[in-house]
N, C-alpha and C positions, 0 to 999 in steps of 0.2 A: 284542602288546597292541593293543587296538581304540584310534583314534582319540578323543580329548574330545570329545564333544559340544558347538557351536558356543555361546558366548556369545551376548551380546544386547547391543546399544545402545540407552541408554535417554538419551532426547532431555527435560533437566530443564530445566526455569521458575524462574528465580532472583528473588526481589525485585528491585524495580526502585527501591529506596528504605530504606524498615522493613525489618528482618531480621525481625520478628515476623512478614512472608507468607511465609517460606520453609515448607512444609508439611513435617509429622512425618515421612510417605512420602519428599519428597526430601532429608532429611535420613537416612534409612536407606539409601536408595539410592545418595548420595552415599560414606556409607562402606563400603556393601558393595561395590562396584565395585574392579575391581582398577587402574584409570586412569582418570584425567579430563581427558577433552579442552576446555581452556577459550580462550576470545576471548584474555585477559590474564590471565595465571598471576597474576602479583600480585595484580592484584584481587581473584581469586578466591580467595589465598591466606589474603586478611585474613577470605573469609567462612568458609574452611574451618577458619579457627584460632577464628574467636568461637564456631562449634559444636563444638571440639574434635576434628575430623576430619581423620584423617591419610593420606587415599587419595593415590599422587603424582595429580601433572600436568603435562599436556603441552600446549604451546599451540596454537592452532588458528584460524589467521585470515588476514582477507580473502587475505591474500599466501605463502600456505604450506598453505593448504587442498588446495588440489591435490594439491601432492606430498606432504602427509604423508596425506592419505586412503589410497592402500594398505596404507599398514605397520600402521594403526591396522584396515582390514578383515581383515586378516591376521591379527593380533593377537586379534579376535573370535574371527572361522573359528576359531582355532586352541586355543577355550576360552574366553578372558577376556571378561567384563562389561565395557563402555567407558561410561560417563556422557560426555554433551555438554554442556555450558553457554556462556554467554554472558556479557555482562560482565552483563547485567541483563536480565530479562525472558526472553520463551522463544526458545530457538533457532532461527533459518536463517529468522525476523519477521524484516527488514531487519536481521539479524545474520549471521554465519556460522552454517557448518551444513549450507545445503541441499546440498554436494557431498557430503560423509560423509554425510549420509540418504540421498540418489539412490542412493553408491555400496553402501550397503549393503541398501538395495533389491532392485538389480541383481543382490546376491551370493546372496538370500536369505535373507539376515540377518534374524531379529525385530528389530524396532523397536520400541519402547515408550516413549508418551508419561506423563510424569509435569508436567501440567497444574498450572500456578500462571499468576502476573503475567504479565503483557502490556499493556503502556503503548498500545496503539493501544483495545484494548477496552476496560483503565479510563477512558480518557479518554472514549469513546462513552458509556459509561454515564453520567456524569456530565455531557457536555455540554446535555442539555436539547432535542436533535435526535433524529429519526425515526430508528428502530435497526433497525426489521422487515426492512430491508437494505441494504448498506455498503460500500463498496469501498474497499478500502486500499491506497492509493498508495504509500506509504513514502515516501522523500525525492525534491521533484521535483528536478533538473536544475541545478543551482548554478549555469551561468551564463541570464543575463536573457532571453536570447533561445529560447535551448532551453526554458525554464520556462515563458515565455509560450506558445510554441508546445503543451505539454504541457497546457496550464490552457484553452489554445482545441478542445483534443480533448474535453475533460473539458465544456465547456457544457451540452451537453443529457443529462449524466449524471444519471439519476433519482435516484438511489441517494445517500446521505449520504457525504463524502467526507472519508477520513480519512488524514494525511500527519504523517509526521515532519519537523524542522525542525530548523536549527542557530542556537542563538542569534544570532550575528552574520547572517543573510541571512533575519530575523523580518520583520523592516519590510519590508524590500523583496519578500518573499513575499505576505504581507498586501496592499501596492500593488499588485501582477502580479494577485493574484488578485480584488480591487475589480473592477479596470480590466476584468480577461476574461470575469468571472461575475456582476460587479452589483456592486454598492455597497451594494444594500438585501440582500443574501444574508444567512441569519442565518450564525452563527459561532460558535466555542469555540475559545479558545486554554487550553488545560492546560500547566500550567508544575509541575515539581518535585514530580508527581505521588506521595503517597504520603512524599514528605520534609516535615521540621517548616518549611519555605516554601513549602508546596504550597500554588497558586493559579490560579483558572479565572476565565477573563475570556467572558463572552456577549457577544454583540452582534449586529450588522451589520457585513459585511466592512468598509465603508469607515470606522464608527465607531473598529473595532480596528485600522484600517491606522492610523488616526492617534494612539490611544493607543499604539499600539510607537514610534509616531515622539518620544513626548514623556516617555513613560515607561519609563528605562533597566531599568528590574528586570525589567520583561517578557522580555527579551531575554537571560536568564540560565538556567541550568542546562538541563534535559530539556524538549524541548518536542513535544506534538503538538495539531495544528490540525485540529478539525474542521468542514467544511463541510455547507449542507443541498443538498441535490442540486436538479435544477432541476425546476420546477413544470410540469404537465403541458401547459399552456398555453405554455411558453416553448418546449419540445420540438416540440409540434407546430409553431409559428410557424418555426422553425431549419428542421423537414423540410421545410414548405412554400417555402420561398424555397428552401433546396435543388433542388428539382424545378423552380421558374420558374426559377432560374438556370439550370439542365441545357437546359428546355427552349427557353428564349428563344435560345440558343447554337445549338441542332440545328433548329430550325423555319427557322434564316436557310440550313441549306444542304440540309433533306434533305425529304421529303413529310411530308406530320404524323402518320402513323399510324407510318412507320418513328424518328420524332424521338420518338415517345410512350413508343415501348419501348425505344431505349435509354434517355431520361432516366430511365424507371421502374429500370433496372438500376445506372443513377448512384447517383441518390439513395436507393435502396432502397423505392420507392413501389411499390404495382399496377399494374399494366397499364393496369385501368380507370379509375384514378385521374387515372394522367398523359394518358391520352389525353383525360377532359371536359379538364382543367387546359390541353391545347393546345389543343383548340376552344376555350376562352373566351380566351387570349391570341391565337389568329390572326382571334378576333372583334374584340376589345379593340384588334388594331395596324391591321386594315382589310383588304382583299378581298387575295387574293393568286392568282396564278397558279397557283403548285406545286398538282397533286391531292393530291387529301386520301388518299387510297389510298395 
């Protein structure tokens, strides 16, 4: 007798709020599936029962993904349908997930997206910031120093920036990101996106760092924070001091044409660039011996 023909994993988008965004399609999908790998059974139990849906479930998160991704690609190869989910929104988005995608990737496996919610692009949509292109961070770094350091990489990031948050470290998020990105940066905080307290606060970083400091409700349920990326002007000015730091550094030990090319390799300048930028700084500091060759 020939071997089943390999199943599919179909990677589902769960509301992340209203059970009215769960789509018709994932809700077929959902029961036709012979397992459902989800974040929190429970969770997903309450949504499986208010559609009537009796597919089991298996759980699948941050701390067991690993070792149960085999048995679950196995289980495919070997015939069965597996749905993926999440407690909310779509899978292996700063959720579990992407090890069972990768590994069934790898296997050969078809994959199949069934497209719903996602709280990082509801939240884009409705923040009132430039969307033409986005980078999404997901959750920075919990402790102060790690976060800072991550929000000082992020400065001359053009792009609109989009991050998850945990109510308890809003405020202090909000301050990190004033202090590293501006104070005048606009902003959007999206709270309970899609639930009956669903609310978006606009502003300026340093406005919103201080309305989380004063008002507790901000600071409760689902949150993502989006930023506007940094202005064309603020980018250039960052490379520029990048390249005179580089080169003020190399022009004190090396000739100015070899100081020109590495500082261009530093900072990511031209050649031609850094080398006028060291003629006007070895003019600017006064006559020097070292050849210019």
């Amino acid at each position: 007798m020939a071997n089943a023909a390999p199943g599919r994993l179909h990677v589902v988008a769960t509301p992340i709020g209203n059970l009215g965004d769960l789509s018709p399609r994932a809700r077929e999908t959902l029961a036709a599936c012979a397992l459902i790998a989800a974040e929190d059974t429970r969770h997903s139990a309450v949504l499986l029962r208010h559609f009537g849906i009796t597919t089991p479930l298996v759980s699948l998160h941050e701390h067991n993904e690993r070792a149960r991704t085999p048995a679950l690609i196995a289980r495919i190869a070997a015939g069965d349908d597996v749905a993926l989910v999440s407690d909310a929104g779509t899978p292996a988005i700063s959720d579990p997930g992407e090890a069972l995608v990768q590994a069934a990737a790898a296997a050969g496996i078809e994959i199949v997206a069934v497209p719903g919610p996602c709280a990082a692009v509801a939240a884009l949509s409705v923040a009132g910031l430039p969307t033409a292109g986005f980078a999404f961070e997901g959750f920075l770094p919990a402790r102060g120093s790690a976060r800072r350091r991550r929000l000082g990489e992020l400065v001359t990031e053009r792009r609109t920036l989009v991050f998850y948050e945990a109510p308890h470290r809003l405020r202090e998020m909000l301050e990190d990101s004033a202090a590293t990105l501006g104070h005048e940066r606009r902003a959007a905080v999206a709270r309970e996106l899609t639930k009956l307290h669903e609310q978006v606060e606009r502003g300026e970083l340093g406005g919103l760092a201080a309305l989380a400091a004063h008002e507790p409700s901000l600071a409760r349920g689902e949150l993502v924070v989006v930023i506007e990326g940094a202005a064309a002007a603020a980018t250039t000015d960052t490379a520029a001091a990048d390249l005179d730091r580089a080169l003020r550094v190399l022009l004190a030990e090396l000739p100015l044409a070899q100081a020109a090319r590495l500082a261009a390799r530093l900072a990511g300048a031209r050649d031609n660039e850094a080398y006028r930028r060291a003629l006007a700084l070895r003019a600017a500091d006064g006559p020097s011996d070292d050849p210019v060759t």
